[in-house]
C-alpha positions as CSV (number, residue, x, y, z in Angstrom):
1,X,-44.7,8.5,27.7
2,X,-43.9,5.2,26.8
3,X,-40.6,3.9,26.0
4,X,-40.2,3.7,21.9
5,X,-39.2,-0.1,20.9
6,X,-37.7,-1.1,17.1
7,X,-38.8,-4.7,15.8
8,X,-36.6,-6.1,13.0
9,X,-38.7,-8.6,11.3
10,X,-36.5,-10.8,9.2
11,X,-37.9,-13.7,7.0
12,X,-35.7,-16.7,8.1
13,X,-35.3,-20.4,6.5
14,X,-33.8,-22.3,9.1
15,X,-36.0,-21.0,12.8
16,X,-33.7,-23.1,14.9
17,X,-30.3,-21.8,13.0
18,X,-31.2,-18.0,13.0
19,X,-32.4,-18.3,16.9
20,X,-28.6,-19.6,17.6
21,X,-26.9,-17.0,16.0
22,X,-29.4,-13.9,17.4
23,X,-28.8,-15.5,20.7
24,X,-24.7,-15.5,19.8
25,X,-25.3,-12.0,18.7
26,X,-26.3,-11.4,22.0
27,X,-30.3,-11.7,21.9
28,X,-31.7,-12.8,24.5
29,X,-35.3,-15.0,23.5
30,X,-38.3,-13.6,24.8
31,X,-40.5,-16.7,24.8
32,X,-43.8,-14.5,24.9
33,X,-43.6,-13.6,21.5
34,X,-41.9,-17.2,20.3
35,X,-43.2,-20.3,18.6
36,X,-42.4,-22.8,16.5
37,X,-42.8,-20.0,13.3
38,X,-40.9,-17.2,14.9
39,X,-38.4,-16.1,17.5
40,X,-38.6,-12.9,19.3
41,X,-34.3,-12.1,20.0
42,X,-34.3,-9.3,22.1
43,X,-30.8,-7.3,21.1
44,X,-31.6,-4.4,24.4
45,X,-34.6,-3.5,26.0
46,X,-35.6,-1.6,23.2
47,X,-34.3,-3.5,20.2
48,X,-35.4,-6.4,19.2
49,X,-35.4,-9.0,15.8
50,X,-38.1,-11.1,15.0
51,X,-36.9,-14.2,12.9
52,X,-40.5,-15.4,11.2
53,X,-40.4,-18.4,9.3
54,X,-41.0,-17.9,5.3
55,X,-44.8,-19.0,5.8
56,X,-45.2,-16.8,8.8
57,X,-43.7,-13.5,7.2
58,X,-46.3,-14.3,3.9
59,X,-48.9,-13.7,6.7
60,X,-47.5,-9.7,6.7
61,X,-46.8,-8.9,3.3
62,X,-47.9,-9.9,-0.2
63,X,-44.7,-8.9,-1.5
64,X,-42.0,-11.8,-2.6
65,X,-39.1,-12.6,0.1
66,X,-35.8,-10.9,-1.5
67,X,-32.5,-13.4,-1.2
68,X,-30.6,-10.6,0.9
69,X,-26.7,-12.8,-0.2
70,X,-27.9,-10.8,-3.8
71,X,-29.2,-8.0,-3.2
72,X,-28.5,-4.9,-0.4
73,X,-32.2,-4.0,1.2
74,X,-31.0,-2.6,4.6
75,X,-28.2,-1.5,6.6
76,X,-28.0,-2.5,10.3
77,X,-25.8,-1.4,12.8
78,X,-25.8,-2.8,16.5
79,X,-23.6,-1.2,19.1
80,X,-21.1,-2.8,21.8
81,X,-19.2,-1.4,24.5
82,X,-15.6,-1.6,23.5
83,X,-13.1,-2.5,20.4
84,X,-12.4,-5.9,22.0
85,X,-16.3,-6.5,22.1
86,X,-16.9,-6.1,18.4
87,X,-14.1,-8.7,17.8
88,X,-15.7,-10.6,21.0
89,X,-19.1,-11.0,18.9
90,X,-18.2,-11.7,15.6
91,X,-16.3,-14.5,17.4
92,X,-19.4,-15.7,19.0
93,X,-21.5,-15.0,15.9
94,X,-19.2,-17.5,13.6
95,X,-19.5,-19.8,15.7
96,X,-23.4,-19.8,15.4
97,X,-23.4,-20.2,11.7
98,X,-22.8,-16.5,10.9
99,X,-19.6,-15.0,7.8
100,X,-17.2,-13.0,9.4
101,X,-16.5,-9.6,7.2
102,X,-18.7,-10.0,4.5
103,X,-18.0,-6.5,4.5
104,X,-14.2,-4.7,4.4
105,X,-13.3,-3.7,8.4
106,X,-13.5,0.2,9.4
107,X,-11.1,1.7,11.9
108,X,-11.5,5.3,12.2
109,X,-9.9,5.6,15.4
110,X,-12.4,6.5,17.3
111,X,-14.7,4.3,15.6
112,X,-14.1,0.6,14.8
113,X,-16.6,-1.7,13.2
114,X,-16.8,-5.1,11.5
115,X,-19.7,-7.1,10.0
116,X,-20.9,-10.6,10.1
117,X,-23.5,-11.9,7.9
118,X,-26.7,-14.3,9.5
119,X,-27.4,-17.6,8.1
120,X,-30.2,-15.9,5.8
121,X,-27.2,-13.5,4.6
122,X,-28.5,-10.2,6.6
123,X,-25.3,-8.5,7.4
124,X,-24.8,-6.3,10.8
125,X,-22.1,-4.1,11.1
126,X,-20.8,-4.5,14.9
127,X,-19.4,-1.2,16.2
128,X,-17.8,0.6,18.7
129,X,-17.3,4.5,19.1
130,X,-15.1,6.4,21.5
131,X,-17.8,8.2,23.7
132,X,-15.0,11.0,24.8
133,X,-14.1,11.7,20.6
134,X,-18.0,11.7,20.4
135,X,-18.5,14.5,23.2
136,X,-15.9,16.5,21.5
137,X,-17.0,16.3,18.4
138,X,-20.4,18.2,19.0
C-alpha cells in the first residue's frame, strides 16, 4: 500500500514571504510542484504545505479567502524532536517574518509547545512530547 501523504493548501499574499518562513519552519521546497503561483514546502516525507497565491487558490474553490489574523479555521500542530527544538524553530520562524506566541505557551511536563503565527496569520503550534511519559501513559 502506498504511503498516505497530508497537503496543507494555504491561500498566501506574499509567494516569496510565505516560502521563507515554510522553509524556516523547516520545509524543504519541492520544486516539482512549485511555480511562480505556488510553493510546495515539504514539512516530512509525508507532510507537506502548499502556499498558492490568492488567484491560484480561486482556481480550487468558489468560496471567499477568510483573513485567518480574525477568524480561527484550523488548528495545526507540527512535531519536533526535543524542548530545545520548539524554542529552536520559533527562533528560526521569527526571523522569516513569522509572531512568536500568538498563542499563551503550554508546558505540561511531558509536553511543551509554543505557536508562531505565518505572514498570512496561520498559526502552528510547535510541540514536543516525552516519548517515555507517552509509552506509559497507554
Amino acid at each position: 500500500m502506498m504511503s498516505k501523504m497530508i497537503f496543507v493548501n494555504l491561500p498566501v499574499s506574499n509567494l516569496a514571504a510565505s516560502t521563507a518562513f515554510y522553509v524556516a519552519l523547516g520545509g524543504e521546497v519541492n520544486p516539482q510542484f512549485s511555480n511562480e503561483h505556488a510553493t510546495s514546502a515539504m514539512l516530512s516525507d509525508v507532510i507537506g504545505v502548499m502556499l498558492l497565491t490568492h488567484s491560484h487558490y480561486r482556481e480550487f474553490t468558489k468560496r471567499p479567502i477568510g483573513d485567518a489574523r480574525r477568524e480561527s479555521q484550523v488548528l495545526l500542530a507540527l512535531s519536533v524532536d526535543s524542548r530545545d527544538a520548539v524554542n529552536a524553530t520559533l527562533t528560526r520562524a521569527v526571523a522569516a517574518g513569522g509572531k512568536a506566541d500568538p498563542n499563551p505557551a503550554q508546558d505540561r511536563g511531558f509536553m511543551f509547545g509554543r505557536s508562531i503565527e505565518d505572514p498570512d496569520g496561520y498559526v502552528w503550534e510547535i510541540l514536543w512530547m516525552d516519548p517515555a511519559a507517552l509509552a506509559t501513559a497507554q
